[in-house]
C-alpha positions in Angstrom: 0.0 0.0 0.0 1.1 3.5 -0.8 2.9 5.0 2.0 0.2 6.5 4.4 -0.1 7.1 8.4 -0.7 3.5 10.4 -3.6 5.4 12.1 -5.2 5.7 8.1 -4.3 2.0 7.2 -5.7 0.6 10.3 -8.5 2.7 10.0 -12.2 0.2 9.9 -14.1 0.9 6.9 -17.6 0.5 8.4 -19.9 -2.3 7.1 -16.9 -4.4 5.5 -15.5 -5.0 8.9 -11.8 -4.6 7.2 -9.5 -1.8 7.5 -8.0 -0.1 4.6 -4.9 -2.1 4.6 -6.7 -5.6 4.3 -9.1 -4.0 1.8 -5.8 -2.5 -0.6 -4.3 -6.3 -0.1 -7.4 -7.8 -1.4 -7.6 -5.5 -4.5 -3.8 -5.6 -4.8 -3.8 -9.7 -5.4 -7.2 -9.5 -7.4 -5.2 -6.9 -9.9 -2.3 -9.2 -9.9 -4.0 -11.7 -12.1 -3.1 -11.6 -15.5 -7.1 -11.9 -16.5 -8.5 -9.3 -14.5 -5.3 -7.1 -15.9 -6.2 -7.5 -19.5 -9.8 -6.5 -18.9 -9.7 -3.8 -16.4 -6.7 -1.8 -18.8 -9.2 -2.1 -21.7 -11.8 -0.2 -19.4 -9.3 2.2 -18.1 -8.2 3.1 -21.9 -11.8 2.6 -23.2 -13.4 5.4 -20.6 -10.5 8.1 -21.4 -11.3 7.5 -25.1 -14.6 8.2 -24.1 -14.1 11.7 -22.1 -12.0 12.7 -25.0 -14.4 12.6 -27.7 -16.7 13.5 -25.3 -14.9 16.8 -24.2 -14.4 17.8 -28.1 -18.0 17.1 -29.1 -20.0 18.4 -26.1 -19.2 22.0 -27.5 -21.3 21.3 -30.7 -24.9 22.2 -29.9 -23.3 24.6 -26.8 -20.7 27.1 -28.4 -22.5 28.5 -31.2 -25.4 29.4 -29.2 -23.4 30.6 -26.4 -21.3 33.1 -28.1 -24.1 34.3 -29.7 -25.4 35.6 -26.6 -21.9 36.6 -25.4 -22.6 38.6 -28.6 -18.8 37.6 -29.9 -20.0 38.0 -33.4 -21.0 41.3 -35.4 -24.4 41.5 -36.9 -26.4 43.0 -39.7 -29.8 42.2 -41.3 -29.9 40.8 -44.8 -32.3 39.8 -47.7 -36.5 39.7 -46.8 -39.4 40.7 -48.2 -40.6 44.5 -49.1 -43.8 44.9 -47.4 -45.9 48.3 -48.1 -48.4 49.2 -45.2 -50.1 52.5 -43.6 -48.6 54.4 -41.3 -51.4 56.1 -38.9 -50.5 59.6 -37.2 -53.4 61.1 -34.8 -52.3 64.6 -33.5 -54.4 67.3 -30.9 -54.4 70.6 -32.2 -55.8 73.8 -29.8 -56.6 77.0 -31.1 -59.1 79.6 -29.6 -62.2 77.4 -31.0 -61.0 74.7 -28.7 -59.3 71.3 -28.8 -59.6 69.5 -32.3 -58.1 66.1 -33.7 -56.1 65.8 -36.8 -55.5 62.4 -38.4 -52.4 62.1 -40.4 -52.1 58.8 -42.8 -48.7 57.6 -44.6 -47.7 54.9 -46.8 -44.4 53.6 -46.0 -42.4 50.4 -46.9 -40.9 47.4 -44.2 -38.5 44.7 -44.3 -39.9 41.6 -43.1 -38.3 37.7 -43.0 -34.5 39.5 -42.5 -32.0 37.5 -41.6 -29.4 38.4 -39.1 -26.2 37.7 -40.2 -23.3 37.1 -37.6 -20.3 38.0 -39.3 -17.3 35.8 -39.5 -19.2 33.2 -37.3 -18.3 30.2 -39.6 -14.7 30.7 -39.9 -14.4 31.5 -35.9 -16.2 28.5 -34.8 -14.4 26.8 -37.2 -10.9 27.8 -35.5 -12.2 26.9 -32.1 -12.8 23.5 -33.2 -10.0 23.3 -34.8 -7.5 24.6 -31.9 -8.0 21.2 -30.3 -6.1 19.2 -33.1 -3.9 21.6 -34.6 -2.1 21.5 -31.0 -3.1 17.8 -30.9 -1.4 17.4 -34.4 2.0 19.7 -33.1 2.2 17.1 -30.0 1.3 14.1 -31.5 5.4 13.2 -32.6 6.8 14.4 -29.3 4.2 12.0 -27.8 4.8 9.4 -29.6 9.0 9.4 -29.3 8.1 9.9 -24.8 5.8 6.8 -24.7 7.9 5.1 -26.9 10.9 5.7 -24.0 9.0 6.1 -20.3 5.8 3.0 -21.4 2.3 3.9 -21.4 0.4 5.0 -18.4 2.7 8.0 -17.2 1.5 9.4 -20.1 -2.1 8.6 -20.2 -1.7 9.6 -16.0 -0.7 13.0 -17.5 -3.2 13.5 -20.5 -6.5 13.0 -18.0 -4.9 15.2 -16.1 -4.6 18.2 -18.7 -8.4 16.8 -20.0 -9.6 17.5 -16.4 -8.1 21.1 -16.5 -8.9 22.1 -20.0 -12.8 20.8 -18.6 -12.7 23.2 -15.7 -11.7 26.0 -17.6 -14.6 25.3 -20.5 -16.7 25.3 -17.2 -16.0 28.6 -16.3 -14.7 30.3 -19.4 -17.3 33.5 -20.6 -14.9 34.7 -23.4 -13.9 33.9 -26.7 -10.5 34.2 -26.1 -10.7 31.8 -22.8 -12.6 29.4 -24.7 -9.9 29.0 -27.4 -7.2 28.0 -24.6 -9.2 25.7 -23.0 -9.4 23.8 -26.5 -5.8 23.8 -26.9 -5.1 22.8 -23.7 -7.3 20.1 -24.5 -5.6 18.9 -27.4 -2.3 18.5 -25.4 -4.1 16.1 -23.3 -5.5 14.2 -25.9 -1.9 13.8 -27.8 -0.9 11.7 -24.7 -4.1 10.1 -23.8 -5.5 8.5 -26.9 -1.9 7.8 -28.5 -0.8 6.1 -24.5 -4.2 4.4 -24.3 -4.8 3.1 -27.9 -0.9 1.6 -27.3 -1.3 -0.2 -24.8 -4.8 -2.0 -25.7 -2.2 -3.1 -28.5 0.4 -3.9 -25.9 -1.6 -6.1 -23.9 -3.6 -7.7 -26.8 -0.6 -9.4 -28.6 -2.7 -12.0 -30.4 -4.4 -10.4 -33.9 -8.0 -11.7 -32.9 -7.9 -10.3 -29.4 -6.6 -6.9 -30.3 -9.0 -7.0 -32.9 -11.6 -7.2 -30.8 -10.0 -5.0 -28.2 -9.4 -1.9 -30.2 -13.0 -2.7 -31.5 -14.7 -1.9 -27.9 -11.9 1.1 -28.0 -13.7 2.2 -31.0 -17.1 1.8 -30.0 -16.4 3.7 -26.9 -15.0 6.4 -29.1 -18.1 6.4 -30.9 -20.4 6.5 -28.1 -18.4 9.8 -27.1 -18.7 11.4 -30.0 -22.4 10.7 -30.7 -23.9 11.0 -27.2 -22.0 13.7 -26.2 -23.9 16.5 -28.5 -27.5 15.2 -27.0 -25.8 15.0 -23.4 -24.1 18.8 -23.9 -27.5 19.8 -25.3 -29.9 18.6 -23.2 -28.1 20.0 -20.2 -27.1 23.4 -21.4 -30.5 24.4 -22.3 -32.5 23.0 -19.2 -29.1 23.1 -16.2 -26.8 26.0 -17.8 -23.3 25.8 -19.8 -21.1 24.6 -17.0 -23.3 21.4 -15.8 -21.6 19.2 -18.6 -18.4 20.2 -18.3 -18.1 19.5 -14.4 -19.5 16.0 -15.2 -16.6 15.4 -17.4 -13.7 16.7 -15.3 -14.5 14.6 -12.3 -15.0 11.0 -14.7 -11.8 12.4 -15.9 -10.3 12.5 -12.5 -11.1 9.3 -10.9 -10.3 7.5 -14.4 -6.5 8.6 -13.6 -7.0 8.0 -9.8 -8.0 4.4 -11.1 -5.2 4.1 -13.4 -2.5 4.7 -10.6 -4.3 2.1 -8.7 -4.4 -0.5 -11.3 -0.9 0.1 -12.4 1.2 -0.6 -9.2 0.7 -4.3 -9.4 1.3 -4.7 -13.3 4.7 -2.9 -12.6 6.1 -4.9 -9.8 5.4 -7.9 -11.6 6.9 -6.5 -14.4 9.8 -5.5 -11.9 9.7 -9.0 -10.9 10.4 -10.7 -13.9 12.7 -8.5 -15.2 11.1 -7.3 -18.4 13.3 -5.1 -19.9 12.3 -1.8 -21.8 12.6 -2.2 -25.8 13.0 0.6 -28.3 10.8 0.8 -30.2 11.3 2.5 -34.3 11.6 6.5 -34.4 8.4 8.0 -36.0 10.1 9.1 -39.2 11.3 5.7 -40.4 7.6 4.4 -39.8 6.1 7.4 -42.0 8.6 6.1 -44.3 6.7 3.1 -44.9 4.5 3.0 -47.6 1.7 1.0 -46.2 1.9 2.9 -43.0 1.4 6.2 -45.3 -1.4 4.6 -46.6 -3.2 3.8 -43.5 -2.6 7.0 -42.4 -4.0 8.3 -45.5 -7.1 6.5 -45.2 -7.8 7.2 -42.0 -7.6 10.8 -42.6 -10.0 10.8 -45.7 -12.1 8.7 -43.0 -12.5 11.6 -40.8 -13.4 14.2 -43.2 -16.6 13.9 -43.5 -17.2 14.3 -39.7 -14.7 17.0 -39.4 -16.0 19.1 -42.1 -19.5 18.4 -41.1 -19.3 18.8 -37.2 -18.7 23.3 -37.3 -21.1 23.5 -40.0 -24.1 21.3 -39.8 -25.7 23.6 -36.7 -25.8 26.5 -38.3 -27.0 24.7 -41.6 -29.6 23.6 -39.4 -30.8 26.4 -37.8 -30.9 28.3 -41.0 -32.7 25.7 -42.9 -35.2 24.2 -40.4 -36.9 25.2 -37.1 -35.0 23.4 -34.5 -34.1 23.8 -30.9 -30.8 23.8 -28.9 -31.3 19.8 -28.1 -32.5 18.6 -31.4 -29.3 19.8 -32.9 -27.7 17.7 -30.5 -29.6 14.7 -30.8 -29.0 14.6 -34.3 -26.1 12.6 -33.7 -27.4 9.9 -31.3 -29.0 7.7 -33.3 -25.7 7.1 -35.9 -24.1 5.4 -32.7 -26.1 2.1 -33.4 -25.0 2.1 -37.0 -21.7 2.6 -35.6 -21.4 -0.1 -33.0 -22.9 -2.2 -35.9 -20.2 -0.9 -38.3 -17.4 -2.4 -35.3 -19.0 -5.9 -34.9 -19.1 -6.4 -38.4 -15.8 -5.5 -38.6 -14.1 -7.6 -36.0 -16.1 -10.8 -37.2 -15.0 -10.1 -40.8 -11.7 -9.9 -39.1 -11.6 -13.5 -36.9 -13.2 -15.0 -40.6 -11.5 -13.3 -43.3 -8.0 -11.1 -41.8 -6.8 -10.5 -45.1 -9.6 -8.6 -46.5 -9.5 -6.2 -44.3 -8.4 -3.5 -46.7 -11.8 -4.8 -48.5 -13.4 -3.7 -45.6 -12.0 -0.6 -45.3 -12.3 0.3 -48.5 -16.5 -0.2 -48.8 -16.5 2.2 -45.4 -15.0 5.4 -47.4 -17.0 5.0 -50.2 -20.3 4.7 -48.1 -18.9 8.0 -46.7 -18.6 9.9 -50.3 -21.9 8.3 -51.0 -23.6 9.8 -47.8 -22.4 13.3 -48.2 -24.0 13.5 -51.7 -27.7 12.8 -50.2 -27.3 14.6 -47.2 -27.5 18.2 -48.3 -30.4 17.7 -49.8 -32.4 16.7 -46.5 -35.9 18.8 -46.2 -35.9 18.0 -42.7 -34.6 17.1 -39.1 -35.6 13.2 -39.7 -34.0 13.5 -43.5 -30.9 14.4 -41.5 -30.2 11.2 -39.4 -30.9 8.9 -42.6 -27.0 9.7 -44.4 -25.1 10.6 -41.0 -25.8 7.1 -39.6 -24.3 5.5 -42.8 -21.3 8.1 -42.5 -20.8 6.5 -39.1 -21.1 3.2 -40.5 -18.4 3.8 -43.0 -16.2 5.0 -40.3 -16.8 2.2 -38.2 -15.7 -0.1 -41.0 -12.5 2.1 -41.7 -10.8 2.5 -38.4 -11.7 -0.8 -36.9 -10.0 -2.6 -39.7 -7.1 -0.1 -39.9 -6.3 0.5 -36.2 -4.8 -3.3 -35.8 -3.5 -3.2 -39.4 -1.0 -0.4 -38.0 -0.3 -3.1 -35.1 0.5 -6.2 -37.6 2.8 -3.7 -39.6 4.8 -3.1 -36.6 5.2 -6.5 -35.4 6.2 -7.9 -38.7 8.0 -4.7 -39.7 9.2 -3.5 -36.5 10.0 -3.8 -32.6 7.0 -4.1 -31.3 6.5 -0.9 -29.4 3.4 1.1 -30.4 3.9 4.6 -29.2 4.5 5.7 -32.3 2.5 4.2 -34.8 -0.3 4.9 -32.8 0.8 8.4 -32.7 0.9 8.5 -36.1 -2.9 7.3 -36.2 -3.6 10.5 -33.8 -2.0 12.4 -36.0 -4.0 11.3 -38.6 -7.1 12.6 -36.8 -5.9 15.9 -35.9 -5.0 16.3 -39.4 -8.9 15.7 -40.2 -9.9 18.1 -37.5 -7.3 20.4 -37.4 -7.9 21.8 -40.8 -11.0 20.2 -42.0 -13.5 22.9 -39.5 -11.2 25.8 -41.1 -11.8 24.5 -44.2 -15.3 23.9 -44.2 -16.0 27.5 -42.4 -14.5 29.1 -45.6 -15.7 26.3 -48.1 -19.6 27.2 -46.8 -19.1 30.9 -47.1 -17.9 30.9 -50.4 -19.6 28.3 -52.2 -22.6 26.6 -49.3 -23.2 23.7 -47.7 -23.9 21.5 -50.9 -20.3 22.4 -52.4 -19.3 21.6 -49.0 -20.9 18.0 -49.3 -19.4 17.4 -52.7 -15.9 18.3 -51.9 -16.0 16.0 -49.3 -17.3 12.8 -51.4 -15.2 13.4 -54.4 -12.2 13.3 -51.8 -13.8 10.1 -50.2 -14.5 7.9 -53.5 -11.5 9.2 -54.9 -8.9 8.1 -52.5 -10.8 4.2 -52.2 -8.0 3.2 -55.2 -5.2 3.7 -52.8 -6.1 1.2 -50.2 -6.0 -1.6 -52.6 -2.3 -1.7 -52.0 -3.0 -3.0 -48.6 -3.9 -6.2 -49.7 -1.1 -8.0 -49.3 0.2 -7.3 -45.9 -1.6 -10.0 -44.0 0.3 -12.0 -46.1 3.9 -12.1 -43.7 4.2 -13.4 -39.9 6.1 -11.6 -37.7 9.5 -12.6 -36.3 9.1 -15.5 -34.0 12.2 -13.9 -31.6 11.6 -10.1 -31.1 14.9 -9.9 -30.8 16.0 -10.5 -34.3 14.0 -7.4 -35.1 16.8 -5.0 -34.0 18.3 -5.8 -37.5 15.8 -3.5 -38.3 17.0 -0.3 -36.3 20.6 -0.9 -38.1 22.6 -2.1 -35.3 24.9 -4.4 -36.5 24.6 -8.3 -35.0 28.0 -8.7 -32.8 29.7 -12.0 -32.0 32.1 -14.0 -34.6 29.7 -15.7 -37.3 29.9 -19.0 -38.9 28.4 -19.9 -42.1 26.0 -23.2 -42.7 25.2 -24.5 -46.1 22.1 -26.5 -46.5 21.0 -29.6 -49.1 17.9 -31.0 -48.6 17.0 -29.7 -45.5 20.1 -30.9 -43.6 23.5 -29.4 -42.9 26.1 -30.4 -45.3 29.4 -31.9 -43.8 32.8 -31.5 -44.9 34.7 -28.3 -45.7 32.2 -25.8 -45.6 32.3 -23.0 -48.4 30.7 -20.1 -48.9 28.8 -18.5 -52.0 31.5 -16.5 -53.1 33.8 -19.7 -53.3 31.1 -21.5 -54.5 31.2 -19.1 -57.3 34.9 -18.9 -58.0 34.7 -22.8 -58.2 32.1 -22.7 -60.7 34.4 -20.5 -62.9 37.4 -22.9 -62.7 34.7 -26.1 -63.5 35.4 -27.4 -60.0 33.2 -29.0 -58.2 33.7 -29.7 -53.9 33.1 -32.9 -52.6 30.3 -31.6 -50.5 28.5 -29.9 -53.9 25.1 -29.8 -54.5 22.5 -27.6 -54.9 22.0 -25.3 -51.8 18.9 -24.1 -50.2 19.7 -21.0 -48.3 22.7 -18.8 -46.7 22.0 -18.1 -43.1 24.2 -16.4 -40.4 24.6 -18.4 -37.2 25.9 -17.8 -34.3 29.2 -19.4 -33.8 30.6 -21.0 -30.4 30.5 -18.6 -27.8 28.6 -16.2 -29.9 24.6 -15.4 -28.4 22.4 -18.4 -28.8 19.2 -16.2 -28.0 19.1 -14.6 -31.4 19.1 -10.8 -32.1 22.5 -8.6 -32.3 24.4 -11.8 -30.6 22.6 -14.2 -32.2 20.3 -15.6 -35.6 20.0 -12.8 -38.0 18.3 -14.8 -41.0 14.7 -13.0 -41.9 12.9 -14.6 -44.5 10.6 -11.8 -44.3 11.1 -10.5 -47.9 9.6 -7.0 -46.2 12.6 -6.5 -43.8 14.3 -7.8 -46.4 14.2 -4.5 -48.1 15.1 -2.5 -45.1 18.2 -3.9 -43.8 21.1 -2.6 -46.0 24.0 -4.9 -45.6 22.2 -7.9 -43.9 20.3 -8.5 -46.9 20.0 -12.4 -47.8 17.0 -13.5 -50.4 16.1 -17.4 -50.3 
């Protein structure tokens, strides 16, 4: 138990009959079980991916009503109707005759059905939302490199943290300019919390099906955030006031990192206890190097889009196209969740079936997106509305569950399996979506409206589908069955004195062994060894003395034609 006063630790928690001390013992040894480990990290992660995406999309149905009454924006009156009516003017007159009354009748001309116009509303909402992820997306590297080092739950510890203040300052914040900050600040939480958290669902789900299905709940806690937070932030802003939601939030926020601390000790001492070592894991810029990881990345922008452009602008569509109130525009969203959670088990089934078609998979989500955006401006009403943002949350679903452990595979058959950083890089690939999609779309509606808007975005979508089609053959390698043979990756050269085998039929061949060089000069003089024949492979082996555990001391052979590529002068094709 943490260091506290005996008079604390022996201190009788009433009805249990135990005292703090017994009680921490009992939840220490049930934590130590690898089971209850697995599952209760998964929760931990799943509920901070959850305040995030609640914290960014709370705002929606909140800010643009709020800082119109903070009056933050300019106004004028444009367009309406000319309507002609009589003016009527009834004046007393007194003279010497007496009092007398003189009516006086005018025509004159009104504006009616004006609408007020709040200037520059579109592109500074649009910045606001943006804030979050452009900081998210200037983090997101840094992030990635200080998980990599320190492991995962100092820095998800750290980004609830930041969450919980940026929350208590949108709680209290009555300015523009305050408001903006608090956005940033969120994004600095979120570059450690959703990169740290999504990394170690894939750190403690090694085998593909599992982390499948693990990252799949991730996801669908993700999209529960997103979609019920605009009814929640609705509902309760127009009936409880503008700071009601945000309190909510900072305290789940609060006691999910007070739980995380707890949870953590006894994963660490074991890990103490065993003496599991640290690895490195790959910089960030080799793995944007990687083609297919440029790809995913790719995709999973385009995938995001649709929502990011959509989120700033869809209110104020709304409310100047159709009579709707504060909670309505909120509860717009809720109903895509279903789709959504329907989009993930699909997804992860396809997935236990059929792994190798999961670019298929992905592929189908992003052009149900492009499709979706064409329909949707044309909705006449609020019901119309739902119809194509539940299949844009479908595609999504179908995108990022199959791509999240895609990025995984790649690193453990690629890689050292350390996931900071390609999970950063997934982050990034949001922010990138949100940090200049809301921009974007603020000027995109202002110049040419909300249908151009629409179109951009599904042009965009159907057009990048093509690309993922190169994914379809990275299910086809395993990864290394020693981890430590991947550190021919990084470039280190393998130490110890090697020894060279040569191989017929399966089986060593005895005798004066000869390598393929003097195999070669042989050839050229129409010699011919007594131990010639026709050999299988090359591979470097560790000779007496040298490391028998594989690694830099040990087997260097990869037969993994996409290492193969990678490793300069250890370069030995079958």
């Amino acid at each position: 138990m943490p260091k506290v006063p005996d008079s604390i630790r022996n201190l009788v928690l009433p009805g249990l009959g135990l005292s703090l001390q017994e009680c921490w013992e009992w939840l220490y040894n049930f934590l130590s079980e690898q089971r209850v480990q697995r599952k209760v990290v998964l929760v931990i992660v799943s509920i901070a991916l959850l305040l995030d995406n609640m914290l960014y999309m709370v705002i929606v149905p909140i800010i643009p009503d709020y800082l119109r009454k903070l009056g933050a924006w300019t106004t004028h009156l444009e367009g309406g109707d000319k309507q002609k009516y009589n003016f009527y003017n009834a004046r007393n007159y007194t003279n010497s005759s007496g009092n007398y009354l003189v009516n006086d009748t005018q025509v004159r001309y009104r504006m009616i059905h004006q609408v007020v116009v709040y200037e520059g509303e579109e592109a500074g909402i649009g910045l606001l939302f943006a804030s979050k992820a452009l900081v998210q997306l200037m983090i997101n590297p840094f992030s990635g490199m200080i998980i990599d080092r320190v492991g995962y739950d100092k820095p998800l510890t750290f980004g609830l943290i930041v969450m919980f203040l940026s929350t208590a300052i949108f709680a209290v914040g009555q300015s523009y300019g305050l408001l903006f900050f608090a956005r940033g600040l969120q994004g600095v939480g979120s570059a450690f919390a959703d990169t740290s958290g999504l990394a170690m669902i894939a750190d403690t789900y090694t085998e593909e099906a599992e982390r499948t299905k693990a990252l799949g709940i991730a996801l669908a806690f993700i999209s529960f955030g997103c979609l019920v937070a605009p009814p929640f932030g609705g509902t309760l802003y127009q009936f409880a006031g503008k700071q009601v939601p945000f309190i909510i939030l900072a305290f789940v926020s609060l006691f999910d990192a007070v739980m995380l601390r707890i949870v953590m000790q006894p994963i660490k001492d074991q890990r103490k206890e065993r003496g599991v070592e640290h690895q490195v894991g790959t910089p960030i810029w080799r793995l944007f190097m990687d083609p297919y990881i440029l790809c995913c990345a790719g995709a999973l922008v385009m995938a995001n889009v649709s929502l990011a452009f959509l989120e700033p602008t869809i209110s104020v569509w709304m409310m100047d196209t159709m009579t709707v109130e504060n909670w309505q525009m909120g509860m717009i969203w809720l109903p895509s969740f279903f789709p959504h959670v329907a989009g993930v088990v699909v997804t992860v089934k396809l997935a236990k079936s059929h792994p190798s078609y999961q670019w298929l998979v992905a592929t189908i989500g992003l052009a149900m997106e492009g499709i979706s955006c064409i329909f949707l401006p044309f909705s006449t009403n609020y019901w119309m509305v739902m119809l194509p943002i539940c299949s844009i949350c479908f595609g999504i679903a179908l995108i990022d569950t199959a791509l999240l452990p895609l990025l995984g595979h790649l690193v453990d058959t690629r890689y050292v399996s350390v996931y900071g950083s390609i999970y950063a890089i997934a982050d990034i690939s949001y922010s990138m979506a949100y940090a200049f999609g809301p921009m974007i779309a603020g000027s995109i509606v202002s110049s040419i409206g909300f249908v151009g808007l629409n179109m951009i975005i599904a042009v965009s979508n159907l057009l990048y589908c093509p690309l993922i089609f190169t994914l379809k053959n990275v299910h086809h390698y395993k990864p290394f069955e020693e981890d430590q043979q991947i550190k021919v990756n990084t470039g280190a050269p393998p130490g110890g004195s090697m020894q060279t085998y040569t191989m017929q039929d399966g089986q060593q061949v005895a005798g004066d062994v000869k390598n393929h060089m003097e195999f070669a000069r042989l050839a050229a003089d129409n010699q011919k060894p007594e131990n010639y024949g026709t050999y299988e492979s090359y591979e470097m082996q560790p000779a007496d003395g040298a490391g028998a555990s594989g690694g830099v001391n040990g087997n260097v052979s990869d037969r993994n034609p996409f290492r193969q590529q990678q490793m300069g002068n250890f370069h030995y094709d079958q």
